[in-house]
Backbone as CSV, one residue per row, in Angstrom:
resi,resn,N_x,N_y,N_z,CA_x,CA_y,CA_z,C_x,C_y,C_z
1,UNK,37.343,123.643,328.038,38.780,123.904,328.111,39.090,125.281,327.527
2,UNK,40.376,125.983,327.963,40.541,127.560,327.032,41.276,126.966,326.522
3,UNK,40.986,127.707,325.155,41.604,127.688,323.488,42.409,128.425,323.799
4,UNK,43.373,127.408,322.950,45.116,128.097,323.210,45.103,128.910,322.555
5,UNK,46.390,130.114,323.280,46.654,130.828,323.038,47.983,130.596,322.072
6,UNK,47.084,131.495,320.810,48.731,131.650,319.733,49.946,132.600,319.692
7,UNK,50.852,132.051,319.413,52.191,132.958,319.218,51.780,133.509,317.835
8,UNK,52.270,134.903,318.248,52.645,136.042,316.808,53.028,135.065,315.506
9,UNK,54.140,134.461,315.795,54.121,133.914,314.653,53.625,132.215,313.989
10,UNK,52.664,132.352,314.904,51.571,131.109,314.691,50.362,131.925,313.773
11,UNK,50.443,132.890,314.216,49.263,133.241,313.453,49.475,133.922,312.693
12,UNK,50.730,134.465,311.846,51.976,134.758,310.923,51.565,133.836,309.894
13,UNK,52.195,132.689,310.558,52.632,131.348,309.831,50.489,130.880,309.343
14,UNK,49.948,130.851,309.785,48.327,130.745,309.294,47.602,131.453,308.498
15,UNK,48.208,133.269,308.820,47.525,133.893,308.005,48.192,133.726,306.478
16,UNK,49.479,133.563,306.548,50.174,133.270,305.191,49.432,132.093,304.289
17,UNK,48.704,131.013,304.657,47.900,129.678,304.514,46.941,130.430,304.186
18,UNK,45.916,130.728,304.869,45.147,131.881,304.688,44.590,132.848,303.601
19,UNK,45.891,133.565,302.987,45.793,134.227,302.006,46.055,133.455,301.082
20,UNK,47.090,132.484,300.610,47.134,131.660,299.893,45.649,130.916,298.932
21,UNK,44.779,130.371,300.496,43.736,129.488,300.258,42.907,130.833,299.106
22,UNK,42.940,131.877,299.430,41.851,133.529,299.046,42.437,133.652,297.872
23,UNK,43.995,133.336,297.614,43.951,133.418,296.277,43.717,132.846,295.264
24,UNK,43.553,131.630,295.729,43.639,130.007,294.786,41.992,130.700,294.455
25,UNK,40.733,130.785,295.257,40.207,130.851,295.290,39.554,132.271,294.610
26,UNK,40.075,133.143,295.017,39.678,134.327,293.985,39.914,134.193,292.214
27,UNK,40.971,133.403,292.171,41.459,133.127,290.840,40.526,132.874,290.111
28,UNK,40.082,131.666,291.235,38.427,130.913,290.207,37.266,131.770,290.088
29,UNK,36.991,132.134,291.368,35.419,133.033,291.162,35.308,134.502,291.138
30,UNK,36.986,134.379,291.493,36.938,136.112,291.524,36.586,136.673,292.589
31,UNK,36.891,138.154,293.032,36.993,138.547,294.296,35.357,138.840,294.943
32,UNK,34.149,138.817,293.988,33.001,138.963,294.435,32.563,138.049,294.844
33,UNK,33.419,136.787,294.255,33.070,134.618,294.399,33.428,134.767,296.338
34,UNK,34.688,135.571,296.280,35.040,134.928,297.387,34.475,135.342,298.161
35,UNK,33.873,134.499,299.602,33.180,135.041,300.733,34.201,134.273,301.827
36,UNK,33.795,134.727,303.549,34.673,134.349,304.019,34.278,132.814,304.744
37,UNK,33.092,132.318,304.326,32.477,130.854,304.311,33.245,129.778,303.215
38,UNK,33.142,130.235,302.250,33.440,129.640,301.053,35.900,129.106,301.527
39,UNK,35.956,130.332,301.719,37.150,130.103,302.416,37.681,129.156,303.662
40,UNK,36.453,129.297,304.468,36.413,128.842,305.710,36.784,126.984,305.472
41,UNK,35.461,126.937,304.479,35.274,125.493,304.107,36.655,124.663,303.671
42,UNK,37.608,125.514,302.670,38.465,125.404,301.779,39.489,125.215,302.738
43,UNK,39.320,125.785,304.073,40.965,125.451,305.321,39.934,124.504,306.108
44,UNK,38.760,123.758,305.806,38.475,123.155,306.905,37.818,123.424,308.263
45,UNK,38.110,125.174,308.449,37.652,125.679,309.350,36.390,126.149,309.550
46,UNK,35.606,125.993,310.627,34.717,127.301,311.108,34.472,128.492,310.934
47,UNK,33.485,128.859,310.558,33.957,130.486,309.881,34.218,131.382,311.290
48,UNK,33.573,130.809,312.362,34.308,131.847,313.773,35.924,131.661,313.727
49,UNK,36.434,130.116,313.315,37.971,129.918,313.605,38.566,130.814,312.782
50,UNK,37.663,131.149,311.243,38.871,132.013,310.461,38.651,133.451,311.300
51,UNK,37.279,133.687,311.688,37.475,135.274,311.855,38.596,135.762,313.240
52,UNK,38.674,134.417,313.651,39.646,134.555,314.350,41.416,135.454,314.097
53,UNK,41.474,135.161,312.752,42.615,135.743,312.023,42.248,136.692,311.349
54,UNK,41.110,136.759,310.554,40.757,138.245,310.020,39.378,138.322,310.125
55,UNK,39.050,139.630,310.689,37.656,139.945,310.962,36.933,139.978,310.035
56,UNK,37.698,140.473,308.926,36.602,140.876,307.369,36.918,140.350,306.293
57,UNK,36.790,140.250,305.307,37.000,139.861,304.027,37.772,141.692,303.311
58,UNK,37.465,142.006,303.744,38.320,143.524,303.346,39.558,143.657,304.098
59,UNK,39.551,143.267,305.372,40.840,142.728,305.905,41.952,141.993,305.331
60,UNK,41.283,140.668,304.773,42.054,140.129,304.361,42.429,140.455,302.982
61,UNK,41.637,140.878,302.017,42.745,141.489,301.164,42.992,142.487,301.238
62,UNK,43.409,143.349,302.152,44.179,144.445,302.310,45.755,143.621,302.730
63,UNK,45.497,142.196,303.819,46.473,142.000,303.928,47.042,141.091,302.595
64,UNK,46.531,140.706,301.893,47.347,139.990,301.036,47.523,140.899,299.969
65,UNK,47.030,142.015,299.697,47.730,142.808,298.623,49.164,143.398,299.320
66,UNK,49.357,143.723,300.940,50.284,143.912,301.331,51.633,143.664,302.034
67,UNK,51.027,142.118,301.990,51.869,140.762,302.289,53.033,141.073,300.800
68,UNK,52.323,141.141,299.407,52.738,141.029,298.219,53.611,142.036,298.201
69,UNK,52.985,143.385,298.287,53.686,144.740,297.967,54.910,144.675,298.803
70,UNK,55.281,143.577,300.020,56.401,143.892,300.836,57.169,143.194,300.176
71,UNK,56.590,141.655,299.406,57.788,141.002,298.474,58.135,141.675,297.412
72,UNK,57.518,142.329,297.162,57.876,143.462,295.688,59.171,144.333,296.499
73,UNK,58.901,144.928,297.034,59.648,146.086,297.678,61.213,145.374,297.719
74,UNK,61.231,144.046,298.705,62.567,143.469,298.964,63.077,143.188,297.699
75,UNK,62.068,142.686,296.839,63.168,142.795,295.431,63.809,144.116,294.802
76,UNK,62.967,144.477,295.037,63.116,146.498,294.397,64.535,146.821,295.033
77,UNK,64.436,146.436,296.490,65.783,146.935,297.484,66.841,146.492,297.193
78,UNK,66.823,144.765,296.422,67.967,143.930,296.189,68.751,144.743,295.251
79,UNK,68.126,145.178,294.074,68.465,145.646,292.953,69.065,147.037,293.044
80,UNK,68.752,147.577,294.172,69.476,148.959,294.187,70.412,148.451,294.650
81,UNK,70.835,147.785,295.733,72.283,147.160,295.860,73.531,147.232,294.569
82,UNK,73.084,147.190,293.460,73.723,146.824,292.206,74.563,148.359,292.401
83,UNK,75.471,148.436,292.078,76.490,149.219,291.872,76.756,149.389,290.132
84,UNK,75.750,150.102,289.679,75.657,150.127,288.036,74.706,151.849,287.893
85,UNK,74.711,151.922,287.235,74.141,153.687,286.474,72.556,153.177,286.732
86,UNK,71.755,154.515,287.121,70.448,154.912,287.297,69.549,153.667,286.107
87,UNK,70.156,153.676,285.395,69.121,153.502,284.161,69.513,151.784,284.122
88,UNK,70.394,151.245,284.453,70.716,149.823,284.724,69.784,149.257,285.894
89,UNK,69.840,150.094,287.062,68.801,149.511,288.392,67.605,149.550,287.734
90,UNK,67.283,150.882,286.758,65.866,150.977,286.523,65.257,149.671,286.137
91,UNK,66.554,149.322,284.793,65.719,148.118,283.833,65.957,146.473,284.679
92,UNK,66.840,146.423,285.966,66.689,145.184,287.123,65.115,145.458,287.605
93,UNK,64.655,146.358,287.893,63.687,146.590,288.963,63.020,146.331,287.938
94,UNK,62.158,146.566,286.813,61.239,146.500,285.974,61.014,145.146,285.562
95,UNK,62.219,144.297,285.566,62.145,142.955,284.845,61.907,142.111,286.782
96,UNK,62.466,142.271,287.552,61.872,142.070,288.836,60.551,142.216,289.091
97,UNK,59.892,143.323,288.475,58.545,143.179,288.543,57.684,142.476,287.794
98,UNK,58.343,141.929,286.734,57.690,141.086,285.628,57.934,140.038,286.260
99,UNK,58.658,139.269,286.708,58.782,137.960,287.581,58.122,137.745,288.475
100,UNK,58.232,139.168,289.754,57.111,139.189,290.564,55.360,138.435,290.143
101,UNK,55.286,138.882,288.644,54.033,139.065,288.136,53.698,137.319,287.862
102,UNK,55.023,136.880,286.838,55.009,136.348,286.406,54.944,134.378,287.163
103,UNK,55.835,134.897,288.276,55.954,133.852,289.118,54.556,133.208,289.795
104,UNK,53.873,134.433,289.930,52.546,133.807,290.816,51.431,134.957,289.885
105,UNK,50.965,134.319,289.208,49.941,134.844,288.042,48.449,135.218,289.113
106,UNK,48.138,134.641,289.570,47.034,134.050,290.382,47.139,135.701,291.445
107,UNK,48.341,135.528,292.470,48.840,136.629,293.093,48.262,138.120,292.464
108,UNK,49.130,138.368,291.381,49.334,139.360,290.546,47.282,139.967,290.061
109,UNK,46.877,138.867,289.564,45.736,139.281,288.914,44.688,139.506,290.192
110,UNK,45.134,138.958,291.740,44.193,139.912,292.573,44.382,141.292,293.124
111,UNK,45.809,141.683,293.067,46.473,142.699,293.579,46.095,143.838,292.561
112,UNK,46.412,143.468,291.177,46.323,144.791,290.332,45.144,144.407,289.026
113,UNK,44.404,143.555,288.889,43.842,143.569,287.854,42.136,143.134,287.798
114,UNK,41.704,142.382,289.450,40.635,142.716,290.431,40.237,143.562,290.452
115,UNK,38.526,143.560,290.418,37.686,145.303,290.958,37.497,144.144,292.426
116,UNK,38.177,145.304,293.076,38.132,144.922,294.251,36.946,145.783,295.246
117,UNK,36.262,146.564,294.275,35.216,147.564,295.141,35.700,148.608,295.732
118,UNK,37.038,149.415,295.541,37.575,150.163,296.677,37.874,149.769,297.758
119,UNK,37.630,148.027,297.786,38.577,147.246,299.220,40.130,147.688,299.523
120,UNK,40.903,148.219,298.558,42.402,148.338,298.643,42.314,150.031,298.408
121,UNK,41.652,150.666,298.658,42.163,152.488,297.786,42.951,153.088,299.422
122,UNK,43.017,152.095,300.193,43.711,152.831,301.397,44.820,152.601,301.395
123,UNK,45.549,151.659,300.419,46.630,151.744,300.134,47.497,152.604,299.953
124,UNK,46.958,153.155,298.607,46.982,153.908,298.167,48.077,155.098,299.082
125,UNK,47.325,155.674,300.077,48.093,156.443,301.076,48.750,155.824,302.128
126,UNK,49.076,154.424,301.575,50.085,154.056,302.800,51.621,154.122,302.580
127,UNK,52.436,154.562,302.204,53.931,154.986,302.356,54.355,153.461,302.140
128,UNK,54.353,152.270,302.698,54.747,151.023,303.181,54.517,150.081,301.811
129,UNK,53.099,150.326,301.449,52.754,149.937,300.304,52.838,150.745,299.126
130,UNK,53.094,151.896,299.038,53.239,152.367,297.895,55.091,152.608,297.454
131,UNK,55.876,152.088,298.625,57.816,152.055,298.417,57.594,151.515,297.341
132,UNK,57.339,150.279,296.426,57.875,150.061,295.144,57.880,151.117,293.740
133,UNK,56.666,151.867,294.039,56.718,153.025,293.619,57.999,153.651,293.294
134,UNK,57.686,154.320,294.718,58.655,155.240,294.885,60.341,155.074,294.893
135,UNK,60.598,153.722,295.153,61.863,153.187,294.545,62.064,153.085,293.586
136,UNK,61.073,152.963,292.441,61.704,153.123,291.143,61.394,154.487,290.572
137,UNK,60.694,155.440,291.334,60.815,156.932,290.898,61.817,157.479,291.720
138,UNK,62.699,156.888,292.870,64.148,157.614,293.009,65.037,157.169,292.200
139,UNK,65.083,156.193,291.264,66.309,155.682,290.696,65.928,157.063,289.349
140,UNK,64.480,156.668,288.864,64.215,157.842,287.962,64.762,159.258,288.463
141,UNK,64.708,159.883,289.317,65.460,161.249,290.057,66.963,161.098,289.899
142,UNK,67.112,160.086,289.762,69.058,159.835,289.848,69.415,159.600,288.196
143,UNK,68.682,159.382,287.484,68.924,159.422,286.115,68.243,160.710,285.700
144,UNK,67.757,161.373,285.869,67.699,162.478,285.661,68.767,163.608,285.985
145,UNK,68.709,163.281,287.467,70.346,164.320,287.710,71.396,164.096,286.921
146,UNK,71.514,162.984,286.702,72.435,162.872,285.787,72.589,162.793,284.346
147,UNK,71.393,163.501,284.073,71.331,163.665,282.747,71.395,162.201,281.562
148,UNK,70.873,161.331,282.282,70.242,159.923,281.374,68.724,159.935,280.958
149,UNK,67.957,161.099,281.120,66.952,160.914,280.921,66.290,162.593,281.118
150,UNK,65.384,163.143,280.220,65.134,164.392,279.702,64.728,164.663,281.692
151,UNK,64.886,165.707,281.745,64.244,166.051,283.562,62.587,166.976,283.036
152,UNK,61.735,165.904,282.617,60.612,165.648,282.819,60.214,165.467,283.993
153,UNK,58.745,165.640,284.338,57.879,165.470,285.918,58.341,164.017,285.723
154,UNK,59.003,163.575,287.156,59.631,162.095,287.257,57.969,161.296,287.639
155,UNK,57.030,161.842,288.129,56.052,161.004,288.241,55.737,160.289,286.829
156,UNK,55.113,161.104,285.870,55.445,160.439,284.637,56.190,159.917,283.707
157,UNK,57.657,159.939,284.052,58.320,159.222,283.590,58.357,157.960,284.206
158,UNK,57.636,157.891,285.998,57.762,156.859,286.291,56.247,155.854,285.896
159,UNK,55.733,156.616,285.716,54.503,155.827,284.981,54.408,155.658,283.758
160,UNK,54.961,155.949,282.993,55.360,155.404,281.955,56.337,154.217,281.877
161,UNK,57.150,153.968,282.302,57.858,152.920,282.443,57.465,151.870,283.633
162,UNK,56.451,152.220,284.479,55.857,150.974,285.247,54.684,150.221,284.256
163,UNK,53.980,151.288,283.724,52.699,150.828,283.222,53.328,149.897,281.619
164,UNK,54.090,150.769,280.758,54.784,150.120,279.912,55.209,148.356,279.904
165,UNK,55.756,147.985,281.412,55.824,146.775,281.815,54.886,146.261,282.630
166,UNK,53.540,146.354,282.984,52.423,146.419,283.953,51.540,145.947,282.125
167,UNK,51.852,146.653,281.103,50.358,146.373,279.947,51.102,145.124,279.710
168,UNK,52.618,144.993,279.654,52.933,143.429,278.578,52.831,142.695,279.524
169,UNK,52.897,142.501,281.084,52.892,141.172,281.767,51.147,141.038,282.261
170,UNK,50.433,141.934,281.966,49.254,141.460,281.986,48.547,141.050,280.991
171,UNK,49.038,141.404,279.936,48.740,140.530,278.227,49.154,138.958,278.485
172,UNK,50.523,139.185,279.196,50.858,137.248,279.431,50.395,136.657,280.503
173,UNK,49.490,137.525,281.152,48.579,136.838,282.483,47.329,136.541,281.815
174,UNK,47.213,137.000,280.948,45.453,136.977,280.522,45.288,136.538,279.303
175,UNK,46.025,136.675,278.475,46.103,135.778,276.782,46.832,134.195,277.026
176,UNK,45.615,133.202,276.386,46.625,132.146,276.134,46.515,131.569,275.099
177,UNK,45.872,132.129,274.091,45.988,131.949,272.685,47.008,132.953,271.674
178,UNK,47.427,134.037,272.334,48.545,134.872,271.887,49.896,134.660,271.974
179,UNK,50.540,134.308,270.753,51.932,134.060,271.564,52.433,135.546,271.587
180,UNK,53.038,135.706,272.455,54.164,136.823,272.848,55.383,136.234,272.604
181,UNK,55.680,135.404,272.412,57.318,135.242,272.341,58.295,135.217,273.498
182,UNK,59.466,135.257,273.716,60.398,135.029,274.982,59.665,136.608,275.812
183,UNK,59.082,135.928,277.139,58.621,138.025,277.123,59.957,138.992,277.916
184,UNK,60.908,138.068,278.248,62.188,138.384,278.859,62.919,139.639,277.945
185,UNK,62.403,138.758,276.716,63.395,139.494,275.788,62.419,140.859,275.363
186,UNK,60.904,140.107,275.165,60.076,141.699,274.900,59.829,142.698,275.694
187,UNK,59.989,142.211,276.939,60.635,143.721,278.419,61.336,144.412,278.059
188,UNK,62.771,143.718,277.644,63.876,144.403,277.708,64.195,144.681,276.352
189,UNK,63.449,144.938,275.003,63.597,145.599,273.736,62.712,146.898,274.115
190,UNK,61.000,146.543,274.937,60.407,147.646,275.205,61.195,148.745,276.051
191,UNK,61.407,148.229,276.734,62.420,149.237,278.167,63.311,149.915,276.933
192,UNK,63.665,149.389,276.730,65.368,150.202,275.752,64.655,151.092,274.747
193,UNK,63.647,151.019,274.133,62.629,151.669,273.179,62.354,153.122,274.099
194,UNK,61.710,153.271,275.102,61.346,154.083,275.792,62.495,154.715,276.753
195,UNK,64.066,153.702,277.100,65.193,155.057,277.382,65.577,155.716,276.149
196,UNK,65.687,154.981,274.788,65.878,156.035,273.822,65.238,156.964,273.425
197,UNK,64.014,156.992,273.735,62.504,157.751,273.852,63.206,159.118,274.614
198,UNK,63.476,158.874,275.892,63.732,159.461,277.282,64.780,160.576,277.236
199,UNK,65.960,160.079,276.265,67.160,160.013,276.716,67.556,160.918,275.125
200,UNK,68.612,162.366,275.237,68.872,162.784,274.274,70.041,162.200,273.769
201,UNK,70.753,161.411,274.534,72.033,160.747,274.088,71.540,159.698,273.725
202,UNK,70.737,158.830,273.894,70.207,157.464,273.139,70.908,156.667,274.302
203,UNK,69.699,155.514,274.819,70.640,154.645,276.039,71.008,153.342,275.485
């Protein structure tokens, strides 16, 4: 008989299952654990049925680091919506990314805290995946024009304030004998530490 043919978003709706199963699974053995057999087994499938959806294992996490980076982004976008000063979107978007992090731990620790082998450095130059970036280094350009923040190279001001919230939500991904305390509240004492840092008027 011919094997049906899938709709776009049949195989949308699978590869999303898909990456899911790669992360549950990377979590445990880690991204060198995962092979695309070991996966195969885990949906039940054939390893021809998965390669059916992704040819490689470098495929597929390229797509699930960029499945992620697009849910990052729509939050990033929500928050510029806000009708509030440069330095207000900044500290929405930053604590958005701690949730991001925080919500799906598992997610988070394959995207940014994985040696992934140079499986993902093509990212890197993709525009699509690197917008969360760059959305929170235009809000940085807009607090700068406006004089909320010293007009320093905005690249490093924006890495400083990503990585700043990137070291504490990966301390609460990876410590579970440390308490950190409410980390809601230790975002947003750090953030305010580093606009007064920033900022000759004090924010």
């Amino acid at each position: 008989m011919p094997r049906h043919s899938l709709t776009e978003q049949e195989i949308a709706d699978f590869r999303a299952v898909i990456q899911r199963h790669a992360i549950v699974i990377a979590s445990e053995v880690g991204l060198v654990g995962l092979s695309m057999r070991k996966l195969a087994d885990s949906l039940h499938l054939t390893a021809g049925a998965l390669y059916r959806y992704y040819p490689s294992k470098r495929e597929l996490i390229l797509d699930c680091c960029s499945t992620a980076l697009l849910a990052l982004k729509e939050r990033f976008a929500h928050k510029q919506e806000a009708t509030e000063s440069p330095i207000g979107i900044i500290r929405h978007m930053l604590h958005a990314y701690a949730d991001f992090a925080l919500e799906d731990k598992d997610r988070f620790r394959l995207i940014f805290l994985e040696n992934d082998q140079g499986a993902t450095a093509s990212l890197e130059a993709d525009a699509e995946a690197m917008a969360p970036y760059y959305m929170l280094k235009s809000e940085v350009l807009k607090a700068q024009s406006q004089g909320l923040i010293h007009a320093s190279d905005p690249d490093l001001v924006t890495n400083i304030l990503w990585g700043n919230v990137h070291g504490i939500i990966t301390l609460a991904c990876t410590l579970n004998t440390f308490e950190l305390g409410d980390i809601s509240q230790l975002l947003d004492e750090s953030i305010s530490y580093l606009f007064r840092g920033m900022s000759p008027q004090g924010v």
